[in-house]
Structure formats: C-alpha cells, structure tokens
N, C-alpha and C positions, 0 to 999 in steps of 0.2 A: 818551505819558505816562500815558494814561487805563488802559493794559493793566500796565502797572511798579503804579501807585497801586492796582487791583485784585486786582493779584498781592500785591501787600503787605499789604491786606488778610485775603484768605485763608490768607497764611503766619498772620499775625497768629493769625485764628479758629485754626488748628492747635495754635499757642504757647498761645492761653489754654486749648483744652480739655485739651493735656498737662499742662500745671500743674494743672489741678481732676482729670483722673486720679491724677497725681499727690497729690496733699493725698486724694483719698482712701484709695489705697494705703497712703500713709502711716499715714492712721489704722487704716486695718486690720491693719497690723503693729505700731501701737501696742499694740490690742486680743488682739492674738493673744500678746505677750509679758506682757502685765499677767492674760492668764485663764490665761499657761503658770505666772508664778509663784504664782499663787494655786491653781494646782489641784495636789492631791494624786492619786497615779498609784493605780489600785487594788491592793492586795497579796494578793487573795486568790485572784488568776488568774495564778500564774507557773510556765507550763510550763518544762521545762531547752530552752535555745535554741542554735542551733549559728551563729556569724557567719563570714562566708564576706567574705576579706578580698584579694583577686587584687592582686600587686602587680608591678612593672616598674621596676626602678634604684630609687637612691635618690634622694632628693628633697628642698625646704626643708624644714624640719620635720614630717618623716616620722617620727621617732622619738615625738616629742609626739604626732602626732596618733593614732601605734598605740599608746601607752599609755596614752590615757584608754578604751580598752575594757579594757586589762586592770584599771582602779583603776572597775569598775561594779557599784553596790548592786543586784547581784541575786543571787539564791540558786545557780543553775546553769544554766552558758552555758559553750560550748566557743568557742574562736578557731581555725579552721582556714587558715593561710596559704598562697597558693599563688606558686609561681616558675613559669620555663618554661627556665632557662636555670641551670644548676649554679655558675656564678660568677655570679649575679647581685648587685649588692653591694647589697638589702633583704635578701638571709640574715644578713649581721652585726647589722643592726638588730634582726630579729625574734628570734636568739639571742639580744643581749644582754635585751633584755626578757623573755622565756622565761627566762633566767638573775637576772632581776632580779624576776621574779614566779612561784615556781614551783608556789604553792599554785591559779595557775590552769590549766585544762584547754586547751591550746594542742597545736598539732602544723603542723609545717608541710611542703607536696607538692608537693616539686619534679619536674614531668613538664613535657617538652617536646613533647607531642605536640597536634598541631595540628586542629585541628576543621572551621577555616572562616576567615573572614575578620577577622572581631572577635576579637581574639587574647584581648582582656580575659574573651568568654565562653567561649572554649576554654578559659583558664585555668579558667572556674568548676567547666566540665565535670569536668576532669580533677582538681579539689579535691572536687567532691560525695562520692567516692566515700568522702570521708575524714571526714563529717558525721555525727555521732551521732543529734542530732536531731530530733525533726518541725517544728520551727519554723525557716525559714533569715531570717537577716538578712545582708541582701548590702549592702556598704558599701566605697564607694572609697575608695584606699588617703588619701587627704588631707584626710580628715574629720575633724574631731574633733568633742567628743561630749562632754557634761555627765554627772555619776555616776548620773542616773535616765534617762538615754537608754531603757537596757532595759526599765527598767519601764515608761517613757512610752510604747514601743513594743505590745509586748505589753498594755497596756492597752487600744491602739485596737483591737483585735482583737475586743473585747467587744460594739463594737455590729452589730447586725445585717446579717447578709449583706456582711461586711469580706472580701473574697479578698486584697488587698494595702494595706498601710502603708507611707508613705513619711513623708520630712519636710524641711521648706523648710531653708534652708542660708542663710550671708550669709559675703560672702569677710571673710577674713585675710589680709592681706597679711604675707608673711615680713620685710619691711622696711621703707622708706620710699621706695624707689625709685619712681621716677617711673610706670614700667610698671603695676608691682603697684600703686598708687596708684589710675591709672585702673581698672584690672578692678577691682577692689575697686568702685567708684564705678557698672561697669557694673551690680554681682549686688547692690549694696546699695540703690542706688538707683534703677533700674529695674527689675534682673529680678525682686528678693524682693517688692515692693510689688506690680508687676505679677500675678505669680504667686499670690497672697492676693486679689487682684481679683479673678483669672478665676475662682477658686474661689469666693471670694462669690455669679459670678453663674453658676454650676453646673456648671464643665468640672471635672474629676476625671484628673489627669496626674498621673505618675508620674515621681518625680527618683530622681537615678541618689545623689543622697546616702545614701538607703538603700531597700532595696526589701527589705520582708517578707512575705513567706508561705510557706506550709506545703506540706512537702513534697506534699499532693493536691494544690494546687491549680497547683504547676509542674508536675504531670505532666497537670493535665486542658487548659492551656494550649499542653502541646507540649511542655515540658520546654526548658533551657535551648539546648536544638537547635535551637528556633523563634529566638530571639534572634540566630544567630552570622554569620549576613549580613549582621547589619545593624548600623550605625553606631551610631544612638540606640539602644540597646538597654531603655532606663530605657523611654523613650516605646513604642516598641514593646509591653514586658511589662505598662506599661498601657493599652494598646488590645485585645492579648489580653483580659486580664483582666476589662476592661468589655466584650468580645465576646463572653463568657460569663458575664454578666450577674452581675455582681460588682460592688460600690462597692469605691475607693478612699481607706482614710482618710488622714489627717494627724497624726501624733503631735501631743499636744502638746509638742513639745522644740524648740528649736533645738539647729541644727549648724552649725557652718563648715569651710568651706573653705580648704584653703592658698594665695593666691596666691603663686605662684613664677617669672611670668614675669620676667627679668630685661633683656630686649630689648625697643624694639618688634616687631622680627620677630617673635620670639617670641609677643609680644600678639595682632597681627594675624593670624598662623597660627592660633592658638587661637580667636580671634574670627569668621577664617572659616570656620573648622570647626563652627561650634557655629552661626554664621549658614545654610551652607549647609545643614547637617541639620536645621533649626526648618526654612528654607525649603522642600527636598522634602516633610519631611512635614505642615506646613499651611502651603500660599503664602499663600493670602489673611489668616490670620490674621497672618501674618507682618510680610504688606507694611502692615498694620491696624496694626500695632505700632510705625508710623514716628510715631503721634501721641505715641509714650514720649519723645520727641525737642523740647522745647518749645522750650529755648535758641536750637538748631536753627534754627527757625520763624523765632524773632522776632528772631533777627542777619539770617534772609535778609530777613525786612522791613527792615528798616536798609537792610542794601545793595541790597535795590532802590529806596529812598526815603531817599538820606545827607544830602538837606537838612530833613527834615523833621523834627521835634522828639518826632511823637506815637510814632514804633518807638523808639525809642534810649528814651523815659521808659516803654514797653510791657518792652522789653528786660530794664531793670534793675529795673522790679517782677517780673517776673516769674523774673528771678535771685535777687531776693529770696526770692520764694518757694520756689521748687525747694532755697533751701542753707536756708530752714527746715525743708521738709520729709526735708533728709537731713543736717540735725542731729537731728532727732528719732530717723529712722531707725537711725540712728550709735550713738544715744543706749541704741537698745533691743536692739540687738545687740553693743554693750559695746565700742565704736569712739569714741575723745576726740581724734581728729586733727581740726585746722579745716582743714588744707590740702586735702582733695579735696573741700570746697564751692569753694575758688580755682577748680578743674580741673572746674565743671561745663559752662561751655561749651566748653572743649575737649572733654569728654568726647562730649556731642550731637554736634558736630561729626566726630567719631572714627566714634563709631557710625551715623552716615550715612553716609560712606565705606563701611565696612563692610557695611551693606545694600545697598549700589551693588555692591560685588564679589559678594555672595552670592548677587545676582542669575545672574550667568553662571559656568560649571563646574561640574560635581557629584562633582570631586576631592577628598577631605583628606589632610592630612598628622596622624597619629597615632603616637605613639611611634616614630620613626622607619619606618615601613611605612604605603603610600598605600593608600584603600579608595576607592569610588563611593557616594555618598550617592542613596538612590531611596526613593520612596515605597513606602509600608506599608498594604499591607489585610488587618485581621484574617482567620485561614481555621481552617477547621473542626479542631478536636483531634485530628480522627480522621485526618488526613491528612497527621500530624506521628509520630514517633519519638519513645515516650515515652522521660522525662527518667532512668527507670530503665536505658534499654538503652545503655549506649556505646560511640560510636562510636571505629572502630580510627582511626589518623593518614589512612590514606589514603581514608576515607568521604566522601562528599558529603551534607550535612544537609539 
C-alpha cells in the first residue's frame, strides 16, 4: 500500500506542476494577444512579398482560409499556388478566388514532378520557379490569417539579425464534432501556451503556419532541397537557420488552423504523426512534455488511491484550474465554446495514449503516401544544392 500511496503522490506533484505550467502559459498568450492588439505594424518597410501556398485536395474550409491572403492590407504581394496532380480539386477553389479577386497578383503551377519524399517541399520546389519576389512567405494550405498578417510579417524582419519569421497558430475547428473538438483542445490548450513558454525561456522553432525569409537566406541554408527528406520540414528550416547563426522571430499576428479531422482515426493518425516527428527530433524534450498532461496525473492518483478523498478533491481543483486557464485561452484566440473545457480530461488522457504509441515506429501516414520520421542535424550550406539549381524528377536531393 505504501508503494500505490507514493506513487499517488508523485502523479499528484506531476498534476500540480502541469497546472502552474499551465496558468503560466496561459498568461503568456494572454500577453502576447493584448501587446498583438495594441501594436501597430510598421509601414515604412514593405517590400513586394511573393506567398508560396502548396496545396493537396480540397479541404474543410479551404476556400476561407485562401481568401483571407487574397483580402491583405499590403501594398504588393504575389500568391503563387502550387498542385502536383492536373485534376486536383484545390484548382476549382483557387480559380474561383482568382476569379473573385482579380485585382490581385496570383498565378497558379500545376507540376507533377517529384523531388523527394516531402511531396509538400517538392511541391514548393516546383512553384519557386514562379515567385517574383525576394521575400518568400511559405504558408500551409489551412491557415488563416488576419488583414495585417503581411504587415505583421514583414515587420518582424526589422529587428536585428532576423533570417526567419514564423507565427504561433491556435486550431479552428470546422464544426463541433467531437474529433475536431479534441484537437482544437490539443493546439489551444497545450501546444499554443506550451509554445510561448519555450520561447519565453529561449528556444527559437519554427512553425510550419508560416515560415519567412528571403530568397538569400533559403539559398544560404541549402535551399528547399535541404528540407525534402524530411517530415518536419518547418522544424528543420529552423535549425538550419539557427545553424547559421540567424534569430528567429514571431510576428506579432495570430493565425489559425483548420481542424478538419472528422474521425477518431483520422485524429490519431494525425496525432501520431505529429507525436512521432516532435519525438525523433527532440526525445527528451518530448518525453519532458508529458508534465502538459496534469488531468492525466491526478485521475491516475485517484485510481491508484479510490478510497482516499485527498486525489478526487486534488483532481477537481485542478480541473478547475486547467478549464480556467483554457477559457481564458479560448477567450484570446476568439473561441466561445464551453464544451471542450467538458473534454479536458479526456483529452490528457488522449494525449497520453498517444505519447505511448509515439514511443515505437518511425512510420506516418501523410496525405495518403507513408514517409520514415529521423532525426535532423544541421550540416554545412556548402554541401547542399543551392535553392537556385532544380532539380529534374529523377535527382536525388
């Protein structure tokens, strides 16, 4: 009994320091949306920008999310779309917006030719060619995007020794479904808060919500050829980046995400694709990441301790807490459902499973075609194919 009561205990400490991660997270995304709407973007630094938009089917709210770049207060910005397949149905989308905005500078490049494994960077390859230019903004195809995105962007550029801009994201769920509910729940209340921490206390990563820099600085990296083996490619192009001793900023903007899983299959696939590839490329911070899991902790005090009164009253302050803290959360990335505070200990519970599987394989499933997740060590520019020379279908990068 003295090893259960022990064990209860330490779940216990687990649960209370996630919660105080937590609550501070929290307040860091408080802070970060209260100095986003108070800051004005500077206007006196806007070069014309080319946004590199790689897309695959259609999607939830796909057509939403590509037409808030086309409705963006900046002066000049190209949209260059890319397909890989002639009937892909994102062409109808992207024409009819093109057709619905034609005062903006859009073109879209449909090549099917293949680079590597990451079809997403073969696709970017095979669109650069069609980029005006020198500032690229690379953004997946389910982002959306506030009308000073650009200029928030382009702003961060201004401070010192910036080689890349990124910026934090919080999901949308397309519906109410139960699925989309949870993932929502994952990126709103774990990963964003999470993600503002590490940054607080000095790690500089780069999200794949958008990734900016200038055409030098993708070719002193290696060019998107450095990228196309590899899964994470966002995380990758910033460990290059900081491997050529470059800061990475953070706009001030938010952006969202489309949730669109409609299954749990669906959720879990995506879940472990995204667990496996944090996991190759940093385990231990990974496995460090099971304290984002408080609920977690203090149900498994419970059941190892069901008669005891002091986990079940630990339990529910501290459920307390966590749906304070992702009401507030909700609150500043413009989310009014109370139902996925209901779904927060399921969700802990979710996300434990799922660090359990990410433990073994280093399979995914990605748009339909399986890749091998491996770790990533920056390597010298020089021993990469600049991002100018492209390569034919049947090259090895």
């Amino acid at each position: 009994m003295s090893f259960f009561h022990d064990f209860a205990l330490l779940c216990d400490a687990f649960g209370i320091a996630g919660c105080v991660q937590a609550a501070l997270g929290t307040a860091l995304v408080a802070r970060f949306t209260r100095e986003e709407r108070s800051a004005a973007p500077a206007r006196d630094h806007v070069p014309p920008v080319t946004i590199l938009k790689p897309l695959h089917g259609d999607e939830p709210l796909l057509e939403e999310a590509l037409e808030s770049f086309f409705t963006q207060d900046y002066p000049a910005f190209q949209i260059v779309f890319g397909v890989q397949r002639a009937n892909d149905p994102a062409i109808a989308v992207v024409e009819r917006l093109r057709h619905r905005h034609p005062g903006i500078d859009s073109c879209l490049v449909v090549n099917g030719a293949q680079h590597g494994e990451n079809r997403k960077v073969g696709n970017l390859i095979n669109m650069l060619t069609a980029a005006k230019h020198d500032i690229l903004v690379i953004s997946d195809s389910d982002i959306h995007v506030a009308p000073d995105y650009l200029q928030q962007v382009v702003s961060a550029f201004r401070k010192p020794n910036i080689g890349l801009v990124t910026t934090i994201y919080a999901g949308l769920p397309a519906s109410n479904r139960l699925p989309r509910l949870l993932s929502s729940c994952q990126i709103n209340h774990n990963f964003l808060p999470g993600v503002l921490l590490s940054r607080y206390l000095g790690r500089q990563d780069c999200l794949g919500a958008t990734m900016a820099l200038s055409r030098e600085m993708l070719d002193e990296v290696g060019g998107f050829q450095a990228l196309v083996s590899h899964v994470a490619d966002d995380a990758v192009l910033g460990r290059l980046v900081r491997a050529h001793h470059h800061d990475i900023a953070i706009a001030g903007c938010m952006t969202w995400t489309t949730i669109g899983e409609t299954t749990f299959s669906e959720l879990l696939s995506h879940e472990l694709r995204w667990g496996r590839t944090v996991r190759a490329l940093a385990p231990f911070g990974y496995l460090a990441s099971c304290i984002q899991l408080p609920l977690f902790w203090l149900s498994c005090a419970m059941l190892l301790q069901p008669h005891a009164q002091w986990p079940f009253t630990l339990f529910l302050l501290g459920w307390g807490a966590r749906a304070v803290c992702g009401f507030v959360t909700d609150l500043c990335v413009g989310q009014r459902s109370l139902l996925p505070l209901l779904l927060l200990p399921l969700r802990d519970w979710l996300s434990a499973i799922i660090m359990v599987g990410s433990m073994t394989g280093s399979q995914v499933a990605w748009r339909g075609h399986t890749m091998r997740v491996s770790s990533h060590r920056p390597v010298a520019a020089s021993s990469i194919p600049p991002s100018r020379t492209p390569l034919s279908p049947g090259d090895t990068p």
